[in-house]
N, C-alpha and C positions, 0 to 999 in steps of 0.2 A: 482514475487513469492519469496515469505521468507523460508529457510531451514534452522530448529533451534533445537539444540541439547538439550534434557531434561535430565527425567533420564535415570542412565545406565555409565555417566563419559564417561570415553576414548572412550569407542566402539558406544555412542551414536553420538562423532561427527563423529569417523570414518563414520557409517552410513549415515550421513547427506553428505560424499563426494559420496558414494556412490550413495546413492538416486538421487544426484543431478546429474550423470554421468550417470544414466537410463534414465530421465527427459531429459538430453540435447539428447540420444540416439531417445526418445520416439519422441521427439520436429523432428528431422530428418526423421521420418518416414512419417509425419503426413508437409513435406515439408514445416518446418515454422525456424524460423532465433532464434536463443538462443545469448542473450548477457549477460557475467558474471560483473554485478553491484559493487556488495563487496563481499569478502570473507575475514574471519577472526573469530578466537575463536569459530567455532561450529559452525557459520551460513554463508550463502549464501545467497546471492540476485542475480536473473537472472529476465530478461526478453525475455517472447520469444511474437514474432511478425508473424503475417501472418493469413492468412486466414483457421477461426478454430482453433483459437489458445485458445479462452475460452471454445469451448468445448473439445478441448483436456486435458485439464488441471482441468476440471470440478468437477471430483471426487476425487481431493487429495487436499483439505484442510483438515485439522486436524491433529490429532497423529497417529502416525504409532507405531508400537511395531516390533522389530528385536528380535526375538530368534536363537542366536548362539554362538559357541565357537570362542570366535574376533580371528582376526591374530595376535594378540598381547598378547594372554592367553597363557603359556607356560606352563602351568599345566592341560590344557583340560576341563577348569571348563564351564560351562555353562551359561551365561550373558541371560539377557531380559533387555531392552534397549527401551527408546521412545525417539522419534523426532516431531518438530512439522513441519506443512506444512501451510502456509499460502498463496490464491491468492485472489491477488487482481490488479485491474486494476489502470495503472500510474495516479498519477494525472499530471491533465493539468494545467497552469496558464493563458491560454488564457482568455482574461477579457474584456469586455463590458459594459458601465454603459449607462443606459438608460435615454436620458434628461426629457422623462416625469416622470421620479420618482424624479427630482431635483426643487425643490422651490428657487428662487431667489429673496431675497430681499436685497432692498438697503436704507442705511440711511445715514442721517449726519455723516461726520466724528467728530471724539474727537481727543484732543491730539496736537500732531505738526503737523502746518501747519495752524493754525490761522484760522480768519474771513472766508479765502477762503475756505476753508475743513467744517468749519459747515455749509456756505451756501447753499453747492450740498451736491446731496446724494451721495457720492465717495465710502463711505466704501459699501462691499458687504456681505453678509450672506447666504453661501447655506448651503442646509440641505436636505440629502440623507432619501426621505420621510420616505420607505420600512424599515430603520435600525433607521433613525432617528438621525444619524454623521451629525453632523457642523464642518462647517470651516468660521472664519466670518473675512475679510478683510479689514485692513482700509489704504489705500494708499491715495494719491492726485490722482490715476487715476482708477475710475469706470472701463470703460474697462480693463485695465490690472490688477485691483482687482479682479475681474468677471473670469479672464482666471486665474490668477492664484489661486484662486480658489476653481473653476473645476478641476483642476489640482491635487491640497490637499487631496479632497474631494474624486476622484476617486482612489487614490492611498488609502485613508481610508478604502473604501468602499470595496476593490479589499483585502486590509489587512484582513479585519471583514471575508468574505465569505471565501476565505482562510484558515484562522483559523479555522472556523466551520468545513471545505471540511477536511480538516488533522485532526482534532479532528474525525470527523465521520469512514474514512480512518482508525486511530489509534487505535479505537473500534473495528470495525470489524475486524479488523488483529486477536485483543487479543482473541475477541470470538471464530476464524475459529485456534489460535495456542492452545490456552486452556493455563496450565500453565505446560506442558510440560510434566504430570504425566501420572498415569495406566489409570484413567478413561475416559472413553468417547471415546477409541481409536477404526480408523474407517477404520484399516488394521491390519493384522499381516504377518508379513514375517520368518515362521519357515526355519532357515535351517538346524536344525537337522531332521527335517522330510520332508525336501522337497516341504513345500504348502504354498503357500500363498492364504490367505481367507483375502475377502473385506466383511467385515461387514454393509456397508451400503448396497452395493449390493446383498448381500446374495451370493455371487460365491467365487470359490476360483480356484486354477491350482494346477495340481503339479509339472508345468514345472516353478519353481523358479528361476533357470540359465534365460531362455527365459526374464522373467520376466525383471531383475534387467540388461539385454541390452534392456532393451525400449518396449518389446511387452507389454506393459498394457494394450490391445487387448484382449488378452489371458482372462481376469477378467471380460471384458465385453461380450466374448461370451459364456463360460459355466457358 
């Protein structure tokens, strides 16, 4: 989970320690393990782990809106404030390459090593079918062209998917943070009047205190 400070300045990051200190509370109730990734400038990375842990967390992706007078107003004045929430699941780099999606051909070598290297097919050439990655080898030894490879080849191929996984990963964060502003926000947390209303839910409490130590319960039962 990302916890990222929009508008609002000061009291929107304040907010976001806040939020993130209900969240590790919430994460506690809900008997699941909170570990703090990064923190710095306005946002938080945590992960939490255990059983129910994505449905605990299920309905706070997006912006949140804080209406309050910060601890840090010394004139009383009234602030509205957004933060963004993003969850998303770790990626893994656990990797696999399947030998029936690899094509192996071998041909003469070129180059150094003379007569002997054009006569066998030494040099190798695979090609990762699915993406379509080459890596093509030309040693004096077939076998140990062959393995290393495979070797090239998968560490490509493990590259490509990668890449796509954190591009796709990097989208959906941006879609579920939005760009930090008024629209589209899918909480409010008043605490000049005491209620927080969840908009996607249609509920709200007026027990706010409750709230912001982890009962996010509270939103899902009335």
């Amino acid at each position: 989970m990302d916890i990222q400070f929009g508008e609002g300045g000061d009291d929107s990051k304040l907010f976001v320690e806040d939020l993130y200190e209900a969240y590790v509370r919430w994460a506690q109730i809900n008997n699941l393990e909170s570990e703090e990734l990064h923190r710095g400038d306005g946002k938080i990375s945590v992960k939490f782990t255990g059983k129910g842990a994505t449905k605990a967390f299920k309905h706070e992706a997006g912006k949140h809106c804080v209406q309050r007078v910060p601890p840090t107003e010394s004139k009383g004045r009234r602030h509205t404030s957004f933060i963004s929430v993003a969850v998303m699941p770790l990626l893994h780099t656990d990797f696999y390459i399947n030998e029936k999606d690899i094509e192996i051909k071998t041909q003469g070598g070129h180059g150094k090593g003379g007569q002997h290297q054009n006569k066998t097919d030494s040099a190798v050439r695979a090609t990762h079918t699915p993406t379509g990655l080459k890596v093509f080898i030309n040693g004096r030894s077939q076998h140990a062209n062959k393995k290393l490879a495979l070797e090239i080849l998968a560490n490509k191929v493990q590259q490509y998917y990668t890449d796509q996984k954190v591009a796709s990963h990097n989208e959906k964060k941006r879609n579920q943070m939005g760009g930090g502003h008024r629209s589209g926000k899918i909480r409010t947390y008043n605490f000049i009047e005491s209620v927080v209303r969840d908009h996607q839910l249609n509920t709200k409490t007026g027990k706010i205190k409750q709230i912001m130590k982890g009962h996010f319960d509270l939103l899902l039962k009335e």
